[in-house]
N, C-alpha and C positions, 0 to 999 in steps of 0.2 A: 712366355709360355713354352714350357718344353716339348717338343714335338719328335715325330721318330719320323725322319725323312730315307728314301731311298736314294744315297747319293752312289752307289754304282750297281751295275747288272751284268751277266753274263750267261753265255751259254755252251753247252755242247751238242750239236747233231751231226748223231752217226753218219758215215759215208758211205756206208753200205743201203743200197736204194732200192726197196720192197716193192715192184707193181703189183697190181690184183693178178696178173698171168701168172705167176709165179705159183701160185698156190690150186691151179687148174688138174696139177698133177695128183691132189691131195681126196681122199677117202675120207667123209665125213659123215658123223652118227647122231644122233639122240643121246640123249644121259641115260637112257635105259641100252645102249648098246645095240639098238634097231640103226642099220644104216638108211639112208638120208635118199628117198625113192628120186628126189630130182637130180636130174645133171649136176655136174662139179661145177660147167659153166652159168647155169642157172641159176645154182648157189652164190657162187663168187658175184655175179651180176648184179643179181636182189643184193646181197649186202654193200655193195657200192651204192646204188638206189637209196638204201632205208641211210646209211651212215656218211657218204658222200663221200667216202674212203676212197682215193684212186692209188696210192702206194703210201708206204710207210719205212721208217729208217732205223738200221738195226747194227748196233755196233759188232765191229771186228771181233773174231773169235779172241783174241789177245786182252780185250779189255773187259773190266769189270768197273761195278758201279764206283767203286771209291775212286776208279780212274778218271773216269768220267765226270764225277763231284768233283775232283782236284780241277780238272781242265775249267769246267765252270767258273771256280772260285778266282784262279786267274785271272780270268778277267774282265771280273767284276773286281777284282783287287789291286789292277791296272796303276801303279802309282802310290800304293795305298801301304803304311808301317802295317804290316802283319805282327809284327810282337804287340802291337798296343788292341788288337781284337780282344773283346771278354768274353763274349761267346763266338761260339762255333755249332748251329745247329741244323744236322742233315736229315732231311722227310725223306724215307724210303719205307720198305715194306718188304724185302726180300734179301737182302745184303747182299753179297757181292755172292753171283752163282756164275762158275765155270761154265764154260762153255761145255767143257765133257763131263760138268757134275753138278748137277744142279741142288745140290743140297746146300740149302742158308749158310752163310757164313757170316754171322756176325760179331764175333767175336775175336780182336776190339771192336766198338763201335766205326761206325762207315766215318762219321766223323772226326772219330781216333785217328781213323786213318789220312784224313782228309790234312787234320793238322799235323800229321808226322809227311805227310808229300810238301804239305807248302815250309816244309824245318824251322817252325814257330817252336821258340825254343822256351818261351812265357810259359810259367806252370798256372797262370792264371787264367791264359787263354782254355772257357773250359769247353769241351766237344764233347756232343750226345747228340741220341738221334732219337725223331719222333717220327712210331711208325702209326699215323695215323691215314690208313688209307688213299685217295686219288686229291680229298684234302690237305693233304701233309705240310705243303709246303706254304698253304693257307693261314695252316694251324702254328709253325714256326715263326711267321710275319704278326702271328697274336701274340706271342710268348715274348719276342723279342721288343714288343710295344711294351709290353708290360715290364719289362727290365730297365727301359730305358726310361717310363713315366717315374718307375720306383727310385730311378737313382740310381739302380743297380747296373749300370749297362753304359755306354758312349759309343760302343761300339757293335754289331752283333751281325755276323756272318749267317745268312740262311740259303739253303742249296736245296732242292729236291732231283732227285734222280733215281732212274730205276731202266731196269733193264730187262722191261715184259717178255720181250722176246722168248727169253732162256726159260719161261715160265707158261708159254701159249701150247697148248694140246695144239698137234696141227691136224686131229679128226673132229675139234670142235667149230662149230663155225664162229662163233665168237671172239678164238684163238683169232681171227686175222682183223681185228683189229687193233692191237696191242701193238707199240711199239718201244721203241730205248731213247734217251735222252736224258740232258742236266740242263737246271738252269739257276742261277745263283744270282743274290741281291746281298747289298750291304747297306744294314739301316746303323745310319749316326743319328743321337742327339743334335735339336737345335731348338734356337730363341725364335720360333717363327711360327706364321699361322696356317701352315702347308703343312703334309706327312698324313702319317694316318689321324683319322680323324674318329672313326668308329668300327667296331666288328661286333658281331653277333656269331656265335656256333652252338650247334644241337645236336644232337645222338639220340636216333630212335631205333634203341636196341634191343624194347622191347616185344618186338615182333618181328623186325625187319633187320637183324644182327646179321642173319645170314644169309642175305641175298645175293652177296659178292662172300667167297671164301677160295676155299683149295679145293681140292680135291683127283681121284688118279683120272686118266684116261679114259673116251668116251668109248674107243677101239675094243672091242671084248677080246679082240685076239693081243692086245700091247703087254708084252708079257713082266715089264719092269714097275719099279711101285712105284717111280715119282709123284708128285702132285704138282697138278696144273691149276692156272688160277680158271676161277669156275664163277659164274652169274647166271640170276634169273632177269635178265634183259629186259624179259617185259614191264616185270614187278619193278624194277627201279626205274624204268621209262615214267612210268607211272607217278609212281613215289617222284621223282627227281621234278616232273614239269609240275605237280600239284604245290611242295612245299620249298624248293628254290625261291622261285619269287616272293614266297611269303618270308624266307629267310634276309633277301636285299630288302625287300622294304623294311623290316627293324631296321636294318643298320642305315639306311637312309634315315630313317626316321631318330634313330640314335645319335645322326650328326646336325638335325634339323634341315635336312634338304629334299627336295623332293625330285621325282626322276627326270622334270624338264633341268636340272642342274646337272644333268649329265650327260660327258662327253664321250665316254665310253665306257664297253661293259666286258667286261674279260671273265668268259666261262670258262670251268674246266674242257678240255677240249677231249670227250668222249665221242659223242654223234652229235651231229651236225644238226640234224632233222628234230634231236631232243632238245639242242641248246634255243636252234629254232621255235620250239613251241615253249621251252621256257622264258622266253625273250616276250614273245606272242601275249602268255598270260602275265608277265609282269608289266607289261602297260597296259594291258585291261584291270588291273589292278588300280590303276591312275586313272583311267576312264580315258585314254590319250591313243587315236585311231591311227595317226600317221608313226609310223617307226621310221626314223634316220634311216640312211640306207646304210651308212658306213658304221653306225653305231656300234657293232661288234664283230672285232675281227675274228677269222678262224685259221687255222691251221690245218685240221686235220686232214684234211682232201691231198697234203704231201707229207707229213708228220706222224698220221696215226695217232692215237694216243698214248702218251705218253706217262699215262699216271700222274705223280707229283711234278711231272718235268713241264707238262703244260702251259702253265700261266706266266714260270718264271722266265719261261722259252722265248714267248711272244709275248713278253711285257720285253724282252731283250733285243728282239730283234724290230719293233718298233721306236725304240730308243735311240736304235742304230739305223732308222731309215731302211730296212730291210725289208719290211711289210709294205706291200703297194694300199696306196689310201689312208693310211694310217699315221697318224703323228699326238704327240702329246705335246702342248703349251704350256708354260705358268701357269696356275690359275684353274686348269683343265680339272674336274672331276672326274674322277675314275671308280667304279664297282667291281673288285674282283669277287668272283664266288664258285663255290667248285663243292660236288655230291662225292662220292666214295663210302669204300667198303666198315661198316659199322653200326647201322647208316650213319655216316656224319655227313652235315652239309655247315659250310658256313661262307660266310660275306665279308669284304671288307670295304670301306670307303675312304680314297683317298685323295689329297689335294695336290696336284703338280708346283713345283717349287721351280 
């Protein structure tokens, strides 16, 4: 049986290291441009509180996302023929934005780019990117299954990265919790009963398309037209703890397992306190009162979130013994699932090899 196993991973986190003080200095409003009646320390406080955000990492003005995706793929490509790659595919959602300009750059694609840094000279290695939201890099690990069930694939590079930073209003409160990161997997074919085993994904866009988008500054005095990324925090708190769990159990159920076969759960890492309640209702879902303690790891409390760079991050730095409590075995069942701007959310289930 053909299977699609993750035989490397990698990552990149910025060096440059974001506290909550930092942003003490910052004037912050409403979307109607009413400024914000409580203290800056008050603000900055509550949103440590509600998201358990204590700093977040923001790459050097010098780099951009394709740089960043190159460093990932590295090494996770650790030993590995790069001419014999069939694809090449990079989840982002903003393309590479300057530091002093923040207007898209995506053209070539981030993954054009990605395969002209690593000088894969193969015209068959092909590179595209999918900009599906904070799931991206979810949605690339489903694409890439599917090339490799079809036959069409043996090899297939997946990277997510992005670089929120260059895109966070710093009058929004929101804006701080965004942060920059890469992280990269390389799924091979194999004759074995490990790899992914199932995925399930959904788009509810017809109502909730634009709960996450752009949009300019909350600042009525900011006098420049960029656009920043913009949410309605609450609505997708909402939305995200109600149909997340109903989204892992398909794909548990997709693989014939049920949640005591599992050894851990890897969220998008947005807020802590929502992945918390979406953790909460997915075992009330099973009717199972005792939660694991170590069952799922987090990042965000020094990472931020990272968008698409999330999961690939901390599926990498677990691999590498870098997460305290955290290890993955043979055998291990793992749940990745991650919500984003679309609404898309989706789940994957897979088996440690």
């Amino acid at each position: 049986m053909i299977n699609s196993i993750i035989t490397g991973t990698g990552s990149y986190i910025p060096t440059v290291k974001v506290p909550n003080r930092q942003f003490l200095r910052n004037e912050f409003y409403e979307a109607d441009g009413t400024k914000i009646a409580k203290s800056t320390a008050d603000i900055v406080n509550k949103l440590q509180e509600i998201t358990c955000i204590r700093e977040r990492r923001y790459v050097e003005d010098s780099l951009n996302v394709s740089d960043i995706s190159f460093m990932a793929a590295e090494c996770a490509l650790d030993g590995i023929d790069r001419e014999s790659l069939d694809y090449i595919i990079v989840a982002q959602n903003f393309g590479d934005l300057k530091a002093d300009n923040i207007i898209p750059d995506m053209v070539p694609t981030i993954a054009a780019r990605v395969k002209h840094k690593l000088r894969i000279k193969n015209p068959y290695t092909i590179a595209y990117d999918v900009p599906f939201g904070c799931p991206g890099w979810l949605h690339g690990m489903t694409i890439a299954d599917y090339y490799i069930k079809s036959g069409d694939a043996k090899k297939v590079l997946v990277i997510g990265a992005e670089t929120l930073s260059r895109v966070s209003d710093p009058h929004d409160v929101d804006g701080m919790i965004y942060s920059d990161g890469a992280g990269a997997t390389l799924v091979e074919a194999a004759d074995m009963d490990s790899g992914i085993l199932s995925h399930v994904t959904r788009s509810d866009t017809y109502d909730k398309a634009y709960l996450l988008g752009v949009g300019k500054s909350y600042n009525p005095n900011h006098s420049g037209d960029e656009l920043y990324i913009k949410m309605q925090g609450h609505e997708i708190y909402k939305y995200a703890v109600r149909t997340v769990p109903e989204v892992v159990k398909q794909s548990l159920d997709k693989a014939g397992l049920t949640l005591s076969d599992v050894k851990k759960v890897l969220i998008h890492q947005a807020n802590q306190k929502m992945d918390e309640a979406i953790l909460a209702r997915l075992f009330k879902l099973y009717k199972i009162e005792d939660i694991p303690e170590h069952i799922m790891p987090m990042t965000i409390s020094w990472l931020g979130n990272s968008s698409v760079a999330t999961l690939p991050t901390m599926l990498d730095l677990i691999q590498r013994g870098q997460l305290n409590n955290h290890a993955l075995l043979a055998g291990d069942i793992v749940v990745f699932a991650s919500v984003g701007a679309g609404m898309n959310i989706n789940s994957m289930v897979y088996k440690m090899q």
